[in-house]
DRENMIFI-789045 format. One line per 3 residues: number of its first residue (from 1); for each residue x negated, y negated, z of C-alpha. Coordinates in pm, 1 decimal. Layout:
BEGIN
NUM> X,Y,Z; ...
***
This chain:
BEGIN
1> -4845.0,1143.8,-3510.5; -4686.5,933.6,-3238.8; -4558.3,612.7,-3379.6
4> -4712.8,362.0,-3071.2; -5060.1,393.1,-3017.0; -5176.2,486.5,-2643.4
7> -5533.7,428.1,-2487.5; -5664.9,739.2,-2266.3; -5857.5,684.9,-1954.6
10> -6012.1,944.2,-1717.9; -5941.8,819.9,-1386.0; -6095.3,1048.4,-1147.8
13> -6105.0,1370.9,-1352.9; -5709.9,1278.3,-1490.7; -5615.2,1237.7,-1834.0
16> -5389.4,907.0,-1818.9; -5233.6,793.8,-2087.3; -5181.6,387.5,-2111.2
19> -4903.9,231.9,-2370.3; -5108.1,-81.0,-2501.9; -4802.7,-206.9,-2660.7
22> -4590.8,-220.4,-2295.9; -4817.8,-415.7,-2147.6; -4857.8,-633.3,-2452.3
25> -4459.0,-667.6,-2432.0; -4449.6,-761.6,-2091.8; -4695.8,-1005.6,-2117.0
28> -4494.8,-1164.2,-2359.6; -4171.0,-1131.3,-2159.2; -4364.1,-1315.8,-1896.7
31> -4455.0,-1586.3,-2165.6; -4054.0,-1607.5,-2275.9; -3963.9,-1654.3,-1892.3
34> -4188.5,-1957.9,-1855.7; -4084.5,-2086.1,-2190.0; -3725.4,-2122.6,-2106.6
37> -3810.8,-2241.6,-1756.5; -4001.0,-2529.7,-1892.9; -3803.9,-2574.1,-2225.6
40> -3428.1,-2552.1,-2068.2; -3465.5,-2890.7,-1860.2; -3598.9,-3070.5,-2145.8
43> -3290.5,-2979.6,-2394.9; -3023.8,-3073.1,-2185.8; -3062.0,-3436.4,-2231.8
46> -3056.5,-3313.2,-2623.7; -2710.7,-3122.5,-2579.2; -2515.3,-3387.3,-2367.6
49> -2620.6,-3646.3,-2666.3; -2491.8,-3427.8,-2901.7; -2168.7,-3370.4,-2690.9
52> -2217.2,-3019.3,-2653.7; -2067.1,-3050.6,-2259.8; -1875.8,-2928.8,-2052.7
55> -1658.3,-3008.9,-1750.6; -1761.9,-2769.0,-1427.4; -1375.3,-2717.8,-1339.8
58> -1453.7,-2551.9,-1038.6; -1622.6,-2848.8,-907.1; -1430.4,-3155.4,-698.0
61> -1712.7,-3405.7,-878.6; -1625.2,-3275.1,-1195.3; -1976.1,-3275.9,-1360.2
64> -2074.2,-3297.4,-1718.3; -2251.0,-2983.2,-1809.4; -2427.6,-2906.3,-2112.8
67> -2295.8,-2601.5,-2287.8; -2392.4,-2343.9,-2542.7; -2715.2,-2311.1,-2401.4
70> -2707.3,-1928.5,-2472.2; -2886.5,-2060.2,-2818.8; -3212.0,-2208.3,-2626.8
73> -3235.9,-1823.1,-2461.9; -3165.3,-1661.2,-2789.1; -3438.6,-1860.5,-2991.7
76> -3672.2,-1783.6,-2734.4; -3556.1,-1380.8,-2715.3; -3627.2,-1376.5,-3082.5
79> -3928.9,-1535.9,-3093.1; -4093.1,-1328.2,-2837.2; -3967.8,-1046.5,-3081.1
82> -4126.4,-1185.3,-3385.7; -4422.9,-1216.8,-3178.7; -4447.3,-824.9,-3107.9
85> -4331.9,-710.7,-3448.7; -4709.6,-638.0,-3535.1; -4813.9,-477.1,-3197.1
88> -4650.7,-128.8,-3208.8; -4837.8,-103.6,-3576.8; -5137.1,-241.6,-3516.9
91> -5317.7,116.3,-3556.3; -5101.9,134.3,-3877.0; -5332.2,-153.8,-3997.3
94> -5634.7,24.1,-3951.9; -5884.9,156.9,-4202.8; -6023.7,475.7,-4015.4
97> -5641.4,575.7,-3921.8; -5494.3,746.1,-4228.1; -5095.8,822.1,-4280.9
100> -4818.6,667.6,-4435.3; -4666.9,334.4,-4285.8; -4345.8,431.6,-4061.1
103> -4155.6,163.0,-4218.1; -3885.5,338.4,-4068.1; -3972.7,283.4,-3730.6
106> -4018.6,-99.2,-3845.4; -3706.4,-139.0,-4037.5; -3526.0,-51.6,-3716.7
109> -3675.8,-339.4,-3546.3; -3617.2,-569.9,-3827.1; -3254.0,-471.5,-3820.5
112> -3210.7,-520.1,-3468.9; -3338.9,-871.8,-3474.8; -3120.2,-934.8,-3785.0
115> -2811.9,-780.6,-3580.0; -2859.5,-1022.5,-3281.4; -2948.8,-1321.9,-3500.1
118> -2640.6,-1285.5,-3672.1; -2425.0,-1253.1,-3302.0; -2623.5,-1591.0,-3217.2
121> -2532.7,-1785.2,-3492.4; -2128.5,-1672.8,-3453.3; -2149.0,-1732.5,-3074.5
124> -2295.9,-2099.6,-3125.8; -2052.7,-2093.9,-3410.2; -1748.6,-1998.3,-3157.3
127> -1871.2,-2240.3,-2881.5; -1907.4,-2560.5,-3150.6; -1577.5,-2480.4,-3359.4
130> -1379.0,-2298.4,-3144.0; -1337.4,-1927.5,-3335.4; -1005.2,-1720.0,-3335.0
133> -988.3,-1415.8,-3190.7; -931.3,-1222.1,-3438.5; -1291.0,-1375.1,-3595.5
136> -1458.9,-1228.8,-3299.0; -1338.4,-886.7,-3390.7; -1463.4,-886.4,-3759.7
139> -1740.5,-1089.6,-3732.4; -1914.8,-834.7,-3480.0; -1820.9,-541.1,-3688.8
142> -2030.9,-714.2,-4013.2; -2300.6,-811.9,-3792.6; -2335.3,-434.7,-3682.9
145> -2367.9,-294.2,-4023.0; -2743.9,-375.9,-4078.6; -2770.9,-136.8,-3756.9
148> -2527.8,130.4,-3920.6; -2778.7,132.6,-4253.4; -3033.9,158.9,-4057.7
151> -2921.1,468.9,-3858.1; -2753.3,649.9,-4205.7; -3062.4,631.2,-4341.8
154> -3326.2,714.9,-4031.9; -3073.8,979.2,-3845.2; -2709.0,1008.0,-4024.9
157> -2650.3,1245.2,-3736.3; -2269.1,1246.7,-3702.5; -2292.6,1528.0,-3376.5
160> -2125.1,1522.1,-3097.5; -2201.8,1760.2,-2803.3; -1872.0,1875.9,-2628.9
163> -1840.8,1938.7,-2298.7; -1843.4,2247.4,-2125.2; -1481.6,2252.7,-2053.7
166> -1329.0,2235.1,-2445.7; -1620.4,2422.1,-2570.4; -1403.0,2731.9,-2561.1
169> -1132.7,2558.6,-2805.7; -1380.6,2359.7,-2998.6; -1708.4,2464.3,-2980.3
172> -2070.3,2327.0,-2874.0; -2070.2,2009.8,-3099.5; -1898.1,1875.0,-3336.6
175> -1966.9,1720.2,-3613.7; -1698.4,1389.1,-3657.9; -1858.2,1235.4,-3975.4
178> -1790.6,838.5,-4020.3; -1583.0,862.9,-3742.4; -1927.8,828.5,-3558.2
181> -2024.1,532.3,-3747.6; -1664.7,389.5,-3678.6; -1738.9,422.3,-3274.6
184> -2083.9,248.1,-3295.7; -1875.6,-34.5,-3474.5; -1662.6,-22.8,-3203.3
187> -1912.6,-42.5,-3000.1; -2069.8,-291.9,-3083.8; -1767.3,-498.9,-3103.5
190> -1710.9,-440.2,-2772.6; -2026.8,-519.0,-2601.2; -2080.5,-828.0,-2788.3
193> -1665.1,-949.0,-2676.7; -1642.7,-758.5,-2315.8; -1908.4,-1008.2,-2137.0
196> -1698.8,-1299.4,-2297.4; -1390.5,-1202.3,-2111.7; -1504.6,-1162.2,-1789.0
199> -1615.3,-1485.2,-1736.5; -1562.1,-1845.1,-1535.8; -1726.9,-1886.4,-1271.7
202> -2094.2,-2014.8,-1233.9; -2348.6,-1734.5,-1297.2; -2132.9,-1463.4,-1344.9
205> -2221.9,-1360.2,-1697.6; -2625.3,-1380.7,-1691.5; -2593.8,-1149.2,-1328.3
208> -2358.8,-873.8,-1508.2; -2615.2,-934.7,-1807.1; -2945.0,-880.1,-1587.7
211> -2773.4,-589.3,-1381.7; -2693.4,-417.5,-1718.4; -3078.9,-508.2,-1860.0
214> -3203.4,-402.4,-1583.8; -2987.6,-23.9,-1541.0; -3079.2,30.7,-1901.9
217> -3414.9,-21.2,-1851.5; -3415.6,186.2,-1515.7; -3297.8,479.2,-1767.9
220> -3553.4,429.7,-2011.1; -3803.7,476.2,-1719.5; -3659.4,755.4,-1603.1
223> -3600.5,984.6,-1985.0; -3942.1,873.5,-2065.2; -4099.8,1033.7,-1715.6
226> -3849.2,1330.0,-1800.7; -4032.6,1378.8,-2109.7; -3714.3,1307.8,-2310.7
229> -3727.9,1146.1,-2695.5; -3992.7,867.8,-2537.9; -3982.5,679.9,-2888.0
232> -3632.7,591.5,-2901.9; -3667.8,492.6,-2507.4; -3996.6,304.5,-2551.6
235> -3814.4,91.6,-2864.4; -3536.5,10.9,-2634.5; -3794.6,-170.1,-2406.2
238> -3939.6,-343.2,-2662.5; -3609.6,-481.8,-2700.3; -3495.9,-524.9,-2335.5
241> -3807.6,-653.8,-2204.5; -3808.4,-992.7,-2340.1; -3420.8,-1024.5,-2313.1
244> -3458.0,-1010.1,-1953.3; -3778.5,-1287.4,-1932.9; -3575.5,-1506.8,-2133.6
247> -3223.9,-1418.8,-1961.6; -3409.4,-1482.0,-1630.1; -3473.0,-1820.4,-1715.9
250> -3167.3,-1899.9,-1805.9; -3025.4,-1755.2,-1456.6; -3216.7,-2016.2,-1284.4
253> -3072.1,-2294.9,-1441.0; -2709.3,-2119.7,-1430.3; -2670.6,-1904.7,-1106.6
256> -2449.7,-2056.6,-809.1; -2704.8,-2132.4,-487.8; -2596.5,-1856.5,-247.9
259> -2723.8,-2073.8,23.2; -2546.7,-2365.6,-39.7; -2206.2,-2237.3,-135.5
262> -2138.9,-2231.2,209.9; -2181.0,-2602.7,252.7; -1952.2,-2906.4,133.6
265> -2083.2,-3208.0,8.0; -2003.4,-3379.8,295.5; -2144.4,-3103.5,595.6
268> -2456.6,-3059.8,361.7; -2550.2,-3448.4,392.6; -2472.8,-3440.3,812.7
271> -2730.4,-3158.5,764.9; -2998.4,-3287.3,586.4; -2949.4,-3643.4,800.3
274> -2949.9,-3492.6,1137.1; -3176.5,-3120.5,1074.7; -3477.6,-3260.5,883.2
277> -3575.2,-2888.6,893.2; -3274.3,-2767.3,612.1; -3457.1,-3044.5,438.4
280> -3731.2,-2847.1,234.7; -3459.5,-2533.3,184.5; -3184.3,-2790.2,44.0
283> -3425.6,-2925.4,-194.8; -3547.4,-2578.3,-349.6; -3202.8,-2518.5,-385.1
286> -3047.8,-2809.1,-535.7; -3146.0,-2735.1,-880.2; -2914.9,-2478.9,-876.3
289> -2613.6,-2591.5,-728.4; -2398.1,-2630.9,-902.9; -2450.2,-2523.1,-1265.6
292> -2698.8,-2702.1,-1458.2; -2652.9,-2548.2,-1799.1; -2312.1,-2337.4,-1948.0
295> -2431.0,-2004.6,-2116.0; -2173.9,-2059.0,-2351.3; -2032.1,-1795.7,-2595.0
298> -2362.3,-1763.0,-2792.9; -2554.6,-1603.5,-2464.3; -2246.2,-1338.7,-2441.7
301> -2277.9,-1232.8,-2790.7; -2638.2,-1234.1,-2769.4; -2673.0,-994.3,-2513.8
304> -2354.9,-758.8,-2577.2; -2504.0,-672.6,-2954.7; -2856.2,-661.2,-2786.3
307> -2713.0,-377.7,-2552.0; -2526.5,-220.2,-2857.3; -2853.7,-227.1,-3039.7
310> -3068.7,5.4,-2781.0; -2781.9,183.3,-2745.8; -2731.5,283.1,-3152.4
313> -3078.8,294.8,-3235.5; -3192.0,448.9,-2900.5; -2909.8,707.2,-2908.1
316> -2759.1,651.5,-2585.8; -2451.5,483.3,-2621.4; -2260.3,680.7,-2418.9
319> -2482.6,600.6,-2137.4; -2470.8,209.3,-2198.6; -2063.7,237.6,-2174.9
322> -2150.9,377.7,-1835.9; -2308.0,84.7,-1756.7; -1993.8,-131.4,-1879.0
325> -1740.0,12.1,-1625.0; -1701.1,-300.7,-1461.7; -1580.7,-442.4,-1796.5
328> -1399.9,-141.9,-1899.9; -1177.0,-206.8,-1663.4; -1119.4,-587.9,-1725.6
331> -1038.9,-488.2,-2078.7; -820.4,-211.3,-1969.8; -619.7,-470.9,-1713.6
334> -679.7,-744.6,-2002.2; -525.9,-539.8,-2295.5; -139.4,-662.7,-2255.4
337> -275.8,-1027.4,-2283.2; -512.5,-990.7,-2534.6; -295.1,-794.2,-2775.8
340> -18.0,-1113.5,-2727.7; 223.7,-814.8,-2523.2; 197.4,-1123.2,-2225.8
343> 162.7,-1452.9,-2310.1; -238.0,-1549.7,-2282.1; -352.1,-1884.3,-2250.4
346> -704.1,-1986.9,-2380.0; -910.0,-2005.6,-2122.6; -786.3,-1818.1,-1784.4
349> -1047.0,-1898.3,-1529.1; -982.6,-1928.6,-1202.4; -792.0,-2293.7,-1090.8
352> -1016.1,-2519.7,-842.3; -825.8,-2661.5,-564.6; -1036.6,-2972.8,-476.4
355> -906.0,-3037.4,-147.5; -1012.8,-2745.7,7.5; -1275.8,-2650.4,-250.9
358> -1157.2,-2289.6,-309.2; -1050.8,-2069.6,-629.5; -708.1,-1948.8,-648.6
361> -578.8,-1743.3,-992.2; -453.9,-1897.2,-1247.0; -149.1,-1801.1,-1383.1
364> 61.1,-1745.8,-1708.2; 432.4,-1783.5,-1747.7; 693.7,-1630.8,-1979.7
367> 1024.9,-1494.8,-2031.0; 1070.5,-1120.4,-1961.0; 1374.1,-1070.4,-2234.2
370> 1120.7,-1299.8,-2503.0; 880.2,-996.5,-2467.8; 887.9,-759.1,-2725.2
373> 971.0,-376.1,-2571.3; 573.1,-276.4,-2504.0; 560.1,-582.2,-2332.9
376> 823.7,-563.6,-2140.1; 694.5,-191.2,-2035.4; 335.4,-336.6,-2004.5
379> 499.0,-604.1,-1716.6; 737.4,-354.8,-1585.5; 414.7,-67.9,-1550.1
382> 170.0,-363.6,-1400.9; 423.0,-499.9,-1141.0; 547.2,-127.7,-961.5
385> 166.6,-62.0,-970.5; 112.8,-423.2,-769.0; -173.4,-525.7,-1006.1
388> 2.6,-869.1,-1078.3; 170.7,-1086.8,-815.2; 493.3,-1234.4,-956.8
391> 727.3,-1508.5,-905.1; 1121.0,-1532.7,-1067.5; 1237.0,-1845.7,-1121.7
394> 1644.2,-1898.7,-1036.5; 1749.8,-1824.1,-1395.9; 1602.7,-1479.9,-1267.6
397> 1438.6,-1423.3,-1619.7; 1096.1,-1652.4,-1649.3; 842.5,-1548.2,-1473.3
400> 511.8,-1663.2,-1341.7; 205.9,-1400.5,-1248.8; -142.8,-1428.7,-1241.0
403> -363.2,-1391.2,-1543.6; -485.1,-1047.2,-1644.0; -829.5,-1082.5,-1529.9
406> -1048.9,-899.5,-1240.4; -1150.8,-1224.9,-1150.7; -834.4,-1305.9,-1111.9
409> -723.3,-993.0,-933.8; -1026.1,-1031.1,-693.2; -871.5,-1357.9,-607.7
412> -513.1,-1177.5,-572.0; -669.2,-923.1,-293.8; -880.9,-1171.9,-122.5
415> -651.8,-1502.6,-97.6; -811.3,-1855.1,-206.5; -1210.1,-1802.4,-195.3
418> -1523.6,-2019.5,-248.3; -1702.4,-1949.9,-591.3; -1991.4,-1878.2,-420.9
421> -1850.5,-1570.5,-251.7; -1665.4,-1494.3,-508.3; -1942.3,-1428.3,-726.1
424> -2094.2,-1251.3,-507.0; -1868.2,-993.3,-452.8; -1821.0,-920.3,-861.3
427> -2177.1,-907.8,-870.2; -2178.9,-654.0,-563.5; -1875.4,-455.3,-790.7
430> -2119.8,-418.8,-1073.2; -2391.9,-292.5,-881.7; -2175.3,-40.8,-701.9
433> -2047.8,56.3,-1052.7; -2419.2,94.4,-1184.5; -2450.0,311.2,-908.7
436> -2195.4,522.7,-1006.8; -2296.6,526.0,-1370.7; -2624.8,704.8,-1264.3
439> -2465.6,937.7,-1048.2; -2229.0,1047.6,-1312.7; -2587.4,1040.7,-1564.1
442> -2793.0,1265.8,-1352.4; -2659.1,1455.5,-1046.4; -2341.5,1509.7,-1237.7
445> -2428.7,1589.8,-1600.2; -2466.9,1905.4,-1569.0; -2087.8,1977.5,-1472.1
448> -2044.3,1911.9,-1831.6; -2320.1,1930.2,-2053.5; -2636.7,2171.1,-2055.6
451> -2948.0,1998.0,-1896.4; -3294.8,2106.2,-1911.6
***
């Protein structure tokens, strides 16, 4: 018996087959995208009061900004899920429909909202008290076990297909046994953490958010018209559905104004005074330029663990890593900072210049014979390969290179840039790598693995 209940219509002579509980959920992911449009204005008054700012660095005014505002999108996100709990069960409810209750299929929704409750509370945790690191590597991995019950005990499938090429050594699949449950952990730690770090500049982390949303949706679509485990695919847009109505909102408080990055303060006012017709354009604009809200650390953890969660219980993981290559690879080119090999400061954003209003990298200095031998080999490997631009001092032993970010190494390639375009180029880098993630999904696939 299928677990969500479909109407069927003959249209014309054809069967079709209509999901009540889709439409129901998009419905309310329309109702969460008006919420935080009309709710996010009227908190940040609230958050400024309660000193939860923050000061837009890349800005020459300097602005107050309120922060953490990842919280307002999460309450909403889990609202509009504890609105739709009942829907997909609704036929369970009836008295003329007999057959046992699938609490499975419910607990798996109750541990997913538990899951990203508890990354919402340690993100608003992290942006109020300032976490360690090494809390945001723990605190992930507890916050993913609720998911890892619920899988043991609804799948416990440790599997692995192979493919083709080792098959001959190995076999078809293999079975790796909590070494499975160790990657989802993994996982989930690194979803909810690899948003975090590539961030800085306004809008950046709600676009990669929405472009990820949005590709794993796109594959739900598509294995659900393939015919392929629709359940798992159809719970994963229960889940993503609302995330991106309330994520949306929050994008048009957040997002940098294409339009007007282009234009100073000061050209922008000889425009508006001397072309009344930029007039209308500059004032549907405004409101987004620059920043009216910080996502804060809550809205990264939010939506890495929501990811992780349709990955684990929609058993696709692999494919939402494909969907991650952008920040793969700012881990990858992050790891000799993050593990302390090169000295990493807090925060390593890119550094406004105000008198000509552009980014340059920021950088990080340190003594090559302080480093301990895998650093040394990680700044010897990354300087030959030109992925850090460096600068000797006379002694001849301190150094000064650019952080270990993309961002920053965006801003190596490309000289001093506006925000504006440099935003728009990352965002252009994770579409391209989307891109590539389906290509390597579908056309590809069946280099390595059987397809039907």
């Amino acid at each position: 018996m299928p677990l969500f209940h479909r109407f069927v219509f003959d249209v014309l002579g054809q069967s079709v087959s209509l999901p009540v509980p889709l439409l129901v959920n998009v419905a309310i992911s329309v109702g969460a995208y008006y919420a935080g449009r009309s709710l996010i204005p009227k908190m940040k008054p609230i958050f400024i009061n309660a000193n939860l700012y923050g000061i837009d660095m890349n800005k020459t005014s300097k602005p107050k900004i309120p922060e953490a505002f990842g919280v307002v999108t999460g309450c909403i996100f889990l609202v509009s899920l504890f609105l739709f709990i009942p829907v997909p069960f609704l036929r369970n409810f009836s008295a003329t429909i007999k057959g046992d209750f699938p609490h499975d299929k419910f607990v798996e929704f109750i541990a997913a909202m538990l899951s990203i409750c508890c990354m919402i509370l340690l993100g608003f945790a992290d942006d109020v008290l300032n976490l360690r690191w090494r809390d945001k590597l723990y605190l992930p991995t507890v916050a993913s076990l609720p998911l890892l019950m619920v899988y043991y005990t609804n799948f416990n499938s440790t599997t692995v297909i192979l493919p083709k090429l080792v098959r001959p050594l190995l076999g078809q699949s293999l079975d790796i046994g909590v070494l499975y449950y160790v990657f989802m952990g993994m996982l989930a730690v690194f979803c909810t953490n690899a948003i975090n770090i590539l961030a800085g500049i306004n809008g950046l982390e709600v676009c990669q958010s929405l472009i990820i949303a949005g590709s794993i949706v796109l594959f739900n679509v598509l294995e659900i018209l393939h015919g392929h485990f629709s359940d798992a695919h159809e719970f994963s847009l229960y889940i993503m559905l609302p995330y991106i109505g309330a994520t949306l909102a929050l994008w048009r408080y957040n997002r940098y104004c294409i339009s007007l990055g282009f234009l100073n303060s000061a050209i922008l006012a000889a425009r508006v005074a001397i072309l009344s017709s930029q007039l209308s354009r500059v004032s549907r604009c405004a409101p987004a330029y620059p920043s009216q809200v910080f996502v804060g650390d809550t809205f990264n953890y939010l939506s890495g663990m929501t990811f992780a969660v349709v990955g684990i219980l929609g058993h696709f993981s692999k494919t939402v890593l494909l969907f991650f290559i952008p920040q793969v690879l700012n881990f990858v080119y992050s790891v000799p900072q993050l593990f302390r090999l090169i000295p990493c400061p807090r925060h390593r954003m890119p550094k406004h210049d105000p008198a000509t209003d552009l980014l340059h990298f920021s950088r990080t200095q340190f003594r090559v014979d302080e480093l301990n031998p895998l650093g040394r080999f990680c700044y010897q490997v990354f300087r030959h390969l030109r992925l850090i631009r460096c600068e000797m001092d006379a002694d001849g032993k301190t150094v000064t290179c650019n952080n270990f970010t993309i961002i920053n190494f965006c801003i190596l390639l490309t000289g001093p840039i506006r925000e504006d375009r440099l935003n728009r180029m990352l965002v252009v880098f994770q579409l391209l790598c989307v891109a590539f993630a389906f290509t390597i999904r579908y056309p590809l696939a069946h280099y390595f693995y059987d397809t039907n």
